[in-house]
Short mmCIF file of the C-alpha atoms (twelve columns), coordinates in Angstrom:
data_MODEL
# 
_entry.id   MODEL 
# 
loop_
_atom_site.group_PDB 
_atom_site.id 
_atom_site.type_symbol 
_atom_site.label_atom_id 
_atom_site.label_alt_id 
_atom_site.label_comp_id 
_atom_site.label_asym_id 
_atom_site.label_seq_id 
_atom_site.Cartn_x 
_atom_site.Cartn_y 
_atom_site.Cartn_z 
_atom_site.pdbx_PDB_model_num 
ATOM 1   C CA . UNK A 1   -12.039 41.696 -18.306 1 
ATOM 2   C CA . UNK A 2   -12.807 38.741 -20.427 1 
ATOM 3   C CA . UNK A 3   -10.014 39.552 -23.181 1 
ATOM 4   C CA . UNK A 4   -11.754 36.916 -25.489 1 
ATOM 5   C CA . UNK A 5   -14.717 38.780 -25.437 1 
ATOM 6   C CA . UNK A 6   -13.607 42.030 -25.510 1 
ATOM 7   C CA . UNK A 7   -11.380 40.760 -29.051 1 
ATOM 8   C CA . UNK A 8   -14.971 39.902 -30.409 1 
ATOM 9   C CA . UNK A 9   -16.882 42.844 -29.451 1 
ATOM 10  C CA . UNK A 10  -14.065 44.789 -31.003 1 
ATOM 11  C CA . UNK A 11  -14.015 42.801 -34.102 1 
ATOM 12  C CA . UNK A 12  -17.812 42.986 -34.251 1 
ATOM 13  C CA . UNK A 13  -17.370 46.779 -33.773 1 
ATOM 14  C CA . UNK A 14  -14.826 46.830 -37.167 1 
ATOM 15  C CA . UNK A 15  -17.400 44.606 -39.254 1 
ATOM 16  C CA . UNK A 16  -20.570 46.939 -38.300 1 
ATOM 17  C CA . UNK A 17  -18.451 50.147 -39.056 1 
ATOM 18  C CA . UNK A 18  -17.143 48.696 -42.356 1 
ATOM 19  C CA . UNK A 19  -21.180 47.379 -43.307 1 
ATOM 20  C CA . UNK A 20  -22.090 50.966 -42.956 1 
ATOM 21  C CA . UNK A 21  -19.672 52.448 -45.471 1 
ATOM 22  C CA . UNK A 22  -20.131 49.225 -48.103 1 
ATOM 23  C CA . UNK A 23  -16.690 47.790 -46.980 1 
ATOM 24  C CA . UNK A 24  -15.404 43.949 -46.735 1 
ATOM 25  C CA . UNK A 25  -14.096 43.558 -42.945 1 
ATOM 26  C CA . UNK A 26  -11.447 41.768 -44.739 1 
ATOM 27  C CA . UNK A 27  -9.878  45.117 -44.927 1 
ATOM 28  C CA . UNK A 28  -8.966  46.145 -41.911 1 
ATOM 29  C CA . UNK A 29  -6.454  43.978 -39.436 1 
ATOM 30  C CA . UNK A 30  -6.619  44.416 -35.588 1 
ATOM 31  C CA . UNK A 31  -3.439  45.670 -34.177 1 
ATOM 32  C CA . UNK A 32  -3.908  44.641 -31.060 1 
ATOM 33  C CA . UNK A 33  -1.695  47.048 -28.589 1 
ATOM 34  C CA . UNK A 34  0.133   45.177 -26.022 1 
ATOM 35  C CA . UNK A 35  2.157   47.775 -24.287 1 
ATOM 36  C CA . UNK A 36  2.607   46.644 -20.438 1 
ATOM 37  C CA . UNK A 37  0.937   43.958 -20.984 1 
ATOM 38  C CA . UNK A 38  1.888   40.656 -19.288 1 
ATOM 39  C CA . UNK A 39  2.469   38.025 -22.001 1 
ATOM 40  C CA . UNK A 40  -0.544  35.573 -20.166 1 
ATOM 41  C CA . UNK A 41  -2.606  38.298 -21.664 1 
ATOM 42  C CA . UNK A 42  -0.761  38.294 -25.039 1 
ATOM 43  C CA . UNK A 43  -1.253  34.683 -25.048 1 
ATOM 44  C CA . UNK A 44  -4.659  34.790 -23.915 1 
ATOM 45  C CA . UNK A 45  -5.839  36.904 -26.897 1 
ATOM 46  C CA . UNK A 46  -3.454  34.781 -29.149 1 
ATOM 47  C CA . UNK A 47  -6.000  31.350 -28.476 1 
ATOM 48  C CA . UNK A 48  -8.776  34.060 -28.885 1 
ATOM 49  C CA . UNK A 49  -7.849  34.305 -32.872 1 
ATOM 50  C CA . UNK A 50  -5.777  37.570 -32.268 1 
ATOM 51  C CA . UNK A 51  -2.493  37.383 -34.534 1 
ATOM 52  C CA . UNK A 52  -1.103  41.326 -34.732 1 
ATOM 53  C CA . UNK A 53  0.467   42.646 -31.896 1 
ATOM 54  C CA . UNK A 54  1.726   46.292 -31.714 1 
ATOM 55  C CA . UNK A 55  4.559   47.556 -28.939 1 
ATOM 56  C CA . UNK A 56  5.717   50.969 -28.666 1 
ATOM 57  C CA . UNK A 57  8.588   50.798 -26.365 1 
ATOM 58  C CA . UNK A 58  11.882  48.744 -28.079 1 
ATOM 59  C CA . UNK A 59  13.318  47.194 -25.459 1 
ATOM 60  C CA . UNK A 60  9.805   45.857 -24.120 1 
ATOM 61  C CA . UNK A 61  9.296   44.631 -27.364 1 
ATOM 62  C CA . UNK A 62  12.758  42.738 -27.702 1 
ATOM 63  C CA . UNK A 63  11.797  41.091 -24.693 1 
ATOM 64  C CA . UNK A 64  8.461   39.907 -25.438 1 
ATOM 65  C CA . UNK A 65  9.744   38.679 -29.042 1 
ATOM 66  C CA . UNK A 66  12.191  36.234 -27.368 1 
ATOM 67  C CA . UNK A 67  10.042  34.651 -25.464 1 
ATOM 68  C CA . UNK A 68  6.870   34.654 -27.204 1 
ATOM 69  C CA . UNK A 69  5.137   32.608 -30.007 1 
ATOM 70  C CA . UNK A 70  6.930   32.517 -33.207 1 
ATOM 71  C CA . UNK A 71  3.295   32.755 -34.577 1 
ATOM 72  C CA . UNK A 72  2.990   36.227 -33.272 1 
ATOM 73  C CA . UNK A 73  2.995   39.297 -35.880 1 
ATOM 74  C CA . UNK A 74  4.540   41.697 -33.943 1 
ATOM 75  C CA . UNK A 75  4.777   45.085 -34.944 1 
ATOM 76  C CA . UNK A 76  6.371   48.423 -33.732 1 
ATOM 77  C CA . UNK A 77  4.133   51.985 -33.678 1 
ATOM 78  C CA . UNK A 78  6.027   53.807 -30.942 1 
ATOM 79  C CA . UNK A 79  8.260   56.534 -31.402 1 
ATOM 80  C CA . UNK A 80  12.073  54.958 -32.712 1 
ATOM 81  C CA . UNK A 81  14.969  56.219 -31.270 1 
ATOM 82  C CA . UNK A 82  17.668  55.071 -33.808 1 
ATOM 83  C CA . UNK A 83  19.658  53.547 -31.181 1 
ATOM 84  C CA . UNK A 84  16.760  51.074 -30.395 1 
ATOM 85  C CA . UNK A 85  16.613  50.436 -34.237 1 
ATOM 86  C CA . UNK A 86  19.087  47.134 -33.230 1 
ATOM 87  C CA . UNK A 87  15.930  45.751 -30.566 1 
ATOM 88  C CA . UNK A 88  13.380  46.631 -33.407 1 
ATOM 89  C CA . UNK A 89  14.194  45.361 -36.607 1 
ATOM 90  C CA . UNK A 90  14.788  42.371 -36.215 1 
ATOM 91  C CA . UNK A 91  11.892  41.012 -34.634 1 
ATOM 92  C CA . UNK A 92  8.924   42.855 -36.113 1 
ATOM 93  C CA . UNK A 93  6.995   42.702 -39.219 1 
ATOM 94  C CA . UNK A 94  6.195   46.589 -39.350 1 
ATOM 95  C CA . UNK A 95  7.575   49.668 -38.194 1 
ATOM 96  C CA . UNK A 96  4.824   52.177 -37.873 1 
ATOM 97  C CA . UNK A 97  6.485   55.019 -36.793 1 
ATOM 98  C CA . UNK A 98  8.659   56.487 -39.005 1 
ATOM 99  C CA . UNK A 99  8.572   60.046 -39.393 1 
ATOM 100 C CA . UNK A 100 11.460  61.536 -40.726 1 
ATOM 101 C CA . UNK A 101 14.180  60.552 -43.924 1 
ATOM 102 C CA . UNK A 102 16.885  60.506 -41.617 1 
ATOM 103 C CA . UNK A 103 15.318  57.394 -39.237 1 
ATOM 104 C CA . UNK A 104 14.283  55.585 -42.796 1 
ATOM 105 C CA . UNK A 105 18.308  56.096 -43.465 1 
ATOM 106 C CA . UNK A 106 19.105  54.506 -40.294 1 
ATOM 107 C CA . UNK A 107 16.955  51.389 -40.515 1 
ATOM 108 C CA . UNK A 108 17.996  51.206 -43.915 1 
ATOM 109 C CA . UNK A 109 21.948  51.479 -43.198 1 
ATOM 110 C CA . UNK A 110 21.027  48.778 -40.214 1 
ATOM 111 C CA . UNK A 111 19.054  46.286 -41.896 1 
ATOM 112 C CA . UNK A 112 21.884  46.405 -45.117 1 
ATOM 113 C CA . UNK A 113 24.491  44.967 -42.425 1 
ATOM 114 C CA . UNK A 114 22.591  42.132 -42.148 1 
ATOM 115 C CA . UNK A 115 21.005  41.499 -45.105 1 
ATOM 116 C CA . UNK A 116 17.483  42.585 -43.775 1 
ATOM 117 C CA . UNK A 117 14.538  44.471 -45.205 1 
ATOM 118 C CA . UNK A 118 12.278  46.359 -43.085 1 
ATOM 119 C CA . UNK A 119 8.463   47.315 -43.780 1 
ATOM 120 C CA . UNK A 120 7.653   50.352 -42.425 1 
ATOM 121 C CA . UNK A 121 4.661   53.445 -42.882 1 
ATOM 122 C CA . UNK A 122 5.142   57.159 -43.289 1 
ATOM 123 C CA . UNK A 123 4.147   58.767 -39.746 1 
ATOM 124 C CA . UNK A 124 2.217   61.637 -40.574 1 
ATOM 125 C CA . UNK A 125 0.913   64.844 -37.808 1 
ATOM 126 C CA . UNK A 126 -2.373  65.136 -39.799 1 
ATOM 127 C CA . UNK A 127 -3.616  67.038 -36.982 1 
ATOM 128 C CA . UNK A 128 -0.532  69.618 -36.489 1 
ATOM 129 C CA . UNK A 129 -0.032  69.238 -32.836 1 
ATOM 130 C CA . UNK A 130 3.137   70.110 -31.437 1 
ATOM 131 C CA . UNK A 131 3.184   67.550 -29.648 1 
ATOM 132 C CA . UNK A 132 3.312   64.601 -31.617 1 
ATOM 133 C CA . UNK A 133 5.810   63.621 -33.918 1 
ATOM 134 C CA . UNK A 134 4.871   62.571 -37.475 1 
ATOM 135 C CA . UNK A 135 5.805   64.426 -41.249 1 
ATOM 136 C CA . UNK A 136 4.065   67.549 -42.366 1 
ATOM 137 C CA . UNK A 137 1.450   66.897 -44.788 1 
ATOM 138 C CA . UNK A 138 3.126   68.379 -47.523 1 
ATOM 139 C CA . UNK A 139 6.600   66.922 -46.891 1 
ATOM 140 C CA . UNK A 140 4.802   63.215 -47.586 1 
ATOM 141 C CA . UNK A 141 5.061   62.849 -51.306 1 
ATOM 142 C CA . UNK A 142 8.778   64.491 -51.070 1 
ATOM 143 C CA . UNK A 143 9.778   62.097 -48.291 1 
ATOM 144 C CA . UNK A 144 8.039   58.955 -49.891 1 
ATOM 145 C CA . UNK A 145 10.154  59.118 -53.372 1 
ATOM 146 C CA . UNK A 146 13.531  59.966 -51.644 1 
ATOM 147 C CA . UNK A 147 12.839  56.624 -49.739 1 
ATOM 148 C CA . UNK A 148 11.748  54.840 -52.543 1 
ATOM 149 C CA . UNK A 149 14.697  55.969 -54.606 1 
ATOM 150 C CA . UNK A 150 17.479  55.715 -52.658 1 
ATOM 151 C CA . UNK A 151 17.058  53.122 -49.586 1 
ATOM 152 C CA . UNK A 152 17.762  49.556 -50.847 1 
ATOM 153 C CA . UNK A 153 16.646  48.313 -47.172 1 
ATOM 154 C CA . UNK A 154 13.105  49.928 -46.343 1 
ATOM 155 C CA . UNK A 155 9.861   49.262 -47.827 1 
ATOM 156 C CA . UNK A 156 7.042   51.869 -47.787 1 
ATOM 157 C CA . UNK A 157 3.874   50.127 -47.517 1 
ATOM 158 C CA . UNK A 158 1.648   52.969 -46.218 1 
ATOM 159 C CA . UNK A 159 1.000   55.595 -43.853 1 
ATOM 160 C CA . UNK A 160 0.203   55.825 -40.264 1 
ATOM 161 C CA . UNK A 161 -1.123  59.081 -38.058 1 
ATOM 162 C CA . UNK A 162 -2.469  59.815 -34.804 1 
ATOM 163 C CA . UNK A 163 -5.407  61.449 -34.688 1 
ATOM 164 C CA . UNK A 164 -5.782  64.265 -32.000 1 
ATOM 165 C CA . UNK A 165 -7.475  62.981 -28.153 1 
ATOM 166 C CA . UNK A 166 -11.004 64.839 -29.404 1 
ATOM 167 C CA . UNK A 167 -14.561 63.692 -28.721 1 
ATOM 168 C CA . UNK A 168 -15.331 66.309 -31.659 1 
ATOM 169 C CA . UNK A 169 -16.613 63.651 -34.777 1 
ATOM 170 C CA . UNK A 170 -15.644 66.149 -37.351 1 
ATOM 171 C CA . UNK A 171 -12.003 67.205 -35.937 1 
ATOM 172 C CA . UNK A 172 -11.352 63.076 -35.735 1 
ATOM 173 C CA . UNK A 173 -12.957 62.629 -39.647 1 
ATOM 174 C CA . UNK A 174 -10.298 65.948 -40.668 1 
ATOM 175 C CA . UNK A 175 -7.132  63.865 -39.583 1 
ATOM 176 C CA . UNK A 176 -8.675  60.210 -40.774 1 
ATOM 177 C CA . UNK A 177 -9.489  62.262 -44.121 1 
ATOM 178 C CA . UNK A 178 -6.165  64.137 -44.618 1 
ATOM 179 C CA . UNK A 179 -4.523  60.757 -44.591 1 
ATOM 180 C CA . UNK A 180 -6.337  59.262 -46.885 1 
ATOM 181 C CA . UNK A 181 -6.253  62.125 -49.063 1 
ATOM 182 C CA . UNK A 182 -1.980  61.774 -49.058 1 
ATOM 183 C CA . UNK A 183 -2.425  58.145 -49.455 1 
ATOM 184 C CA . UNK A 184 -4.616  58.866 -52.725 1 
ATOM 185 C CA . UNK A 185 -1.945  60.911 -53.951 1 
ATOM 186 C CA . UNK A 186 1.025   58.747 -53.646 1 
ATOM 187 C CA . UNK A 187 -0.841  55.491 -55.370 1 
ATOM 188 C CA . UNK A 188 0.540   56.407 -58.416 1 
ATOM 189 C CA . UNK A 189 3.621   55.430 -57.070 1 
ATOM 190 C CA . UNK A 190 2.917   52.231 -56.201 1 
ATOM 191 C CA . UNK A 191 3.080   48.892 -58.438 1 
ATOM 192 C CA . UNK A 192 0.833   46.598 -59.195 1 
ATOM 193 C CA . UNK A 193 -1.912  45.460 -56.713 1 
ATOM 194 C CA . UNK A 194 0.484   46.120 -53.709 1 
ATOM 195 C CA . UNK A 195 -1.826  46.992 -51.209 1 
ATOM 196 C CA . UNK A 196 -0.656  50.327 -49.379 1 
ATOM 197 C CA . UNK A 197 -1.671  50.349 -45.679 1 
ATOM 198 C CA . UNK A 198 -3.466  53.294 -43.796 1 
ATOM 199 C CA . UNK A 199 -3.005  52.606 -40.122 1 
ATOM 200 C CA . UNK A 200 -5.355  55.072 -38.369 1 
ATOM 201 C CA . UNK A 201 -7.791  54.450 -35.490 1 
ATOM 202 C CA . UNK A 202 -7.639  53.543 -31.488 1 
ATOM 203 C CA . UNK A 203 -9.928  52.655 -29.237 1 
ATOM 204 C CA . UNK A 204 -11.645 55.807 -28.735 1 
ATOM 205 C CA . UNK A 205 -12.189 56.574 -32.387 1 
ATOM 206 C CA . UNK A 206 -11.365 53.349 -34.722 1 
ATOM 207 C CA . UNK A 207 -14.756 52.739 -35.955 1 
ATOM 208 C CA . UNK A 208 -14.723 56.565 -37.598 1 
ATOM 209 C CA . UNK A 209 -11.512 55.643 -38.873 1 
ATOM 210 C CA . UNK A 210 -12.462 52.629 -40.286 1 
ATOM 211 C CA . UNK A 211 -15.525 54.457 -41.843 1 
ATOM 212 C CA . UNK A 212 -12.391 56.872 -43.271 1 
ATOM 213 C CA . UNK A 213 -10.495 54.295 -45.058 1 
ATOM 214 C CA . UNK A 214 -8.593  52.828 -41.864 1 
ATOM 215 C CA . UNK A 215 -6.729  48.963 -43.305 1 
ATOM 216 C CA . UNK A 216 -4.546  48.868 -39.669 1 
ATOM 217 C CA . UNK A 217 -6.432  49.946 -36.583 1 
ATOM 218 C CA . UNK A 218 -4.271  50.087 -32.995 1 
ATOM 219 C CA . UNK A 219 -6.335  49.453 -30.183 1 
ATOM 220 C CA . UNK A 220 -5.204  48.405 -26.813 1 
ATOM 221 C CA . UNK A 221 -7.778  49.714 -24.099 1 
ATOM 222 C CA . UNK A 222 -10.830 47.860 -25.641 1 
ATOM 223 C CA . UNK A 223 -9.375  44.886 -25.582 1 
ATOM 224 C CA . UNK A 224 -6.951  44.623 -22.459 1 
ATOM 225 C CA . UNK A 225 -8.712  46.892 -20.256 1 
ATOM 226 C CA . UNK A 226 -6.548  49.874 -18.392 1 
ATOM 227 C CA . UNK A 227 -3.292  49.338 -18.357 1 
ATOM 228 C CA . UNK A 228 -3.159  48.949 -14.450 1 
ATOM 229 C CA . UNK A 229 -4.718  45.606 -14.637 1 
# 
């Protein structure tokens, strides 16, 4: 796979879906998900105009952070485990993944040790599996001003969710739509012109996502091909 390419036909893919709904492509930034991935193919897409990298594995990120391009974004959307918080924070822009007050406390209580301040989004289950982790819906709005209020050390800047692994258009819309629908009631929360982030959308179903709202969309496959390659 020509990874140049495939960047383009994905960012041509984010521009149609955003023409169809009267959106500015400006809007949305390409996550580009690099887990496994050799860094050749990091770098590769990084001369092909891709900036935003996303890891979900700490220690693989760590890695790839010390030896990569200081002009890399890289970002974390994996599950945390608090005691990979130390390989995390540090190195990325934005923590994705955080679904619970306690892990907010945790990055918080790490990053005030050394004078640190972490961006991160509100992991929400929109789609009540089991088996994915994320908030409740209706713990959001609770979770959001407890973080705001009393962690000196953590940012909220949005919200992120997986959407169930459906081919269903309408069951994919639901969880894009529930998002969006917390995110519209926490903006009066938020100052200003701050721009509050809704990271939703991979490859099998970022263009609906996009049509939903989406500002962050993860997508690995589309770009580097299966992750035997």
């Amino acid at each position: 796979m020509n990874i140049e390419s495939a960047l383009n036909r994905v960012n041509d893919r984010i521009y149609k879906a955003c023409k169809r709904v009267g959106r500015n492509e400006n809007e949305v930034r390409l996550v580009a998900v690099s887990k496994t991935i050799p860094m050749e193919f990091i770098y590769e897409a990084f001369q092909g105009g891709q900036k935003v990298f996303g890891e979900n594995k700490a220690q693989e990120l760590r890695d790839k952070a010390s030896v990569g391009n200081n002009d890399i974004e890289w970002h974390f959307i994996g599950h945390l485990q608090t005691n990979k918080i130390k390989y995390v924070s540090p190195v990325v822009k934005l923590i994705h993944s955080v679904d619970s007050f306690n892990l907010a406390r945790e990055i918080s209580d790490y990053n005030s040790k050394r004078d640190l301040v972490s961006d991160i989004l509100l992991e929400v289950n929109t789609g009540g599996e089991i088996s994915k982790f994320g908030l409740n819906p209706a713990e959001v709005e609770e979770v959001f001003l407890h973080i705001s209020e009393t962690l000196s050390n953590v940012k909220v800047k949005g919200l992120m969710c997986m959407a169930p692994y459906e081919e269903d258009e309408k069951i994919l819309r639901n969880s894009f739509i529930s998002l969006r629908n917390i995110k519209d009631r926490l903006i009066k929360y938020i100052h200003g012109d701050q721009k509050f982030e809704l990271s939703m959308g991979m490859s099998h179903d970022f263009e609906l996502a996009v049509e939903e709202g989406s500002t962050m969309v993860r997508v690995g496959t589309a770009i580097f091909g299966g992750r035997g390659r």
